[in-house]
C-alpha positions in Angstrom: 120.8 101.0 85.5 123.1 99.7 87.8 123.4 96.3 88.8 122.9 95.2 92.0 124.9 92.6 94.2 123.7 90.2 96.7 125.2 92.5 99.3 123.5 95.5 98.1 120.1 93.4 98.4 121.4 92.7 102.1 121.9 96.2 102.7 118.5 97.0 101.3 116.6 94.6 103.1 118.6 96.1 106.3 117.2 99.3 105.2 113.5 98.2 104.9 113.7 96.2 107.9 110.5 96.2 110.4 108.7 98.5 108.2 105.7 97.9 105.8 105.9 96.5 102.4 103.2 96.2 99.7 103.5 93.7 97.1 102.8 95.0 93.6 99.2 93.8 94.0 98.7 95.6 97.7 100.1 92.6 100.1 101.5 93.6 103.2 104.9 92.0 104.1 108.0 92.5 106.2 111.6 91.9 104.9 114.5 90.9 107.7 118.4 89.3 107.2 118.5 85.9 109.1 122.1 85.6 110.8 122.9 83.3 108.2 122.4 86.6 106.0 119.9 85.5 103.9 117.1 87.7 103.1 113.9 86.8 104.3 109.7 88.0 103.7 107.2 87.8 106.3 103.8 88.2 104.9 101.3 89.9 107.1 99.0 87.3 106.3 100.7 84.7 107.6 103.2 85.9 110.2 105.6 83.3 108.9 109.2 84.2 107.9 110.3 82.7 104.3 112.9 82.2 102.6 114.3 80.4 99.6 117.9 80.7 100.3 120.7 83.0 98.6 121.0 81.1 95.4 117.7 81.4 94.7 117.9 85.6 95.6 120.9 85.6 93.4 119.0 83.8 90.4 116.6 86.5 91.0 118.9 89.5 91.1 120.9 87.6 87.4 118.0 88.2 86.3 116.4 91.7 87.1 120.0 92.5 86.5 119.7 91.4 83.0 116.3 92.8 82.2 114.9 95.4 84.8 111.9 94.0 85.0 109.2 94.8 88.1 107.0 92.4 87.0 107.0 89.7 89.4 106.1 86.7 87.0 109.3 87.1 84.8 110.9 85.6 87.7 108.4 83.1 89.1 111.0 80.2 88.0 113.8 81.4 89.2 112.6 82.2 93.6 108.8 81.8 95.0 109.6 85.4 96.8 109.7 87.3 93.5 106.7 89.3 94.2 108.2 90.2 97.5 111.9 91.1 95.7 110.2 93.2 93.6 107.8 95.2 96.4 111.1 95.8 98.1 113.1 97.4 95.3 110.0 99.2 94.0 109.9 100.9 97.9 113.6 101.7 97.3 113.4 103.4 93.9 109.6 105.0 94.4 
């Protein structure tokens, strides 16, 4: 597995950006790159962008980058977007 850089979480957000999403328990969401170039989620629920900053994306990506997991809850104390993180990567590898 190859690990993946803040940039290459930019670049995939780029890619997903204003299409559909689905969370790994069926949530629809959208994914965007503020100017500031942090990632950001917009549920469908809501409408409201969110985001918890770069250091928090970075925690997350440490992490998956150490252990691969898709499971959202292995990274609920590390970012509140985790489920989000992982519907995106799951779109880009499925």
């Amino acid at each position: 597995m190859k690990s993946l850089t803040y940039d290459d979480l930019v670049a995939l957000a780029r890619r997903w950006e204003g299409r559909p999403l689905a969370t790994v328990t069926g949530k629809v969401f959208g994914v965007g790159v503020a100017r500031t170039g942090e990632v950001f989620f917009t549920p469908l629920s809501s409408g409201y962008g969110q985001s918890d900053g770069r250091k928090a994306a970075e925690r997350f990506l440490e992490r998956y980058n150490a252990t691969g997991s898709l499971r959202p809850g292995d990274y609920a104390d590390v970012t509140r977007n985790a489920s989000y993180f992982v519907g995106m990567l799951i779109a880009a590898t499925g």
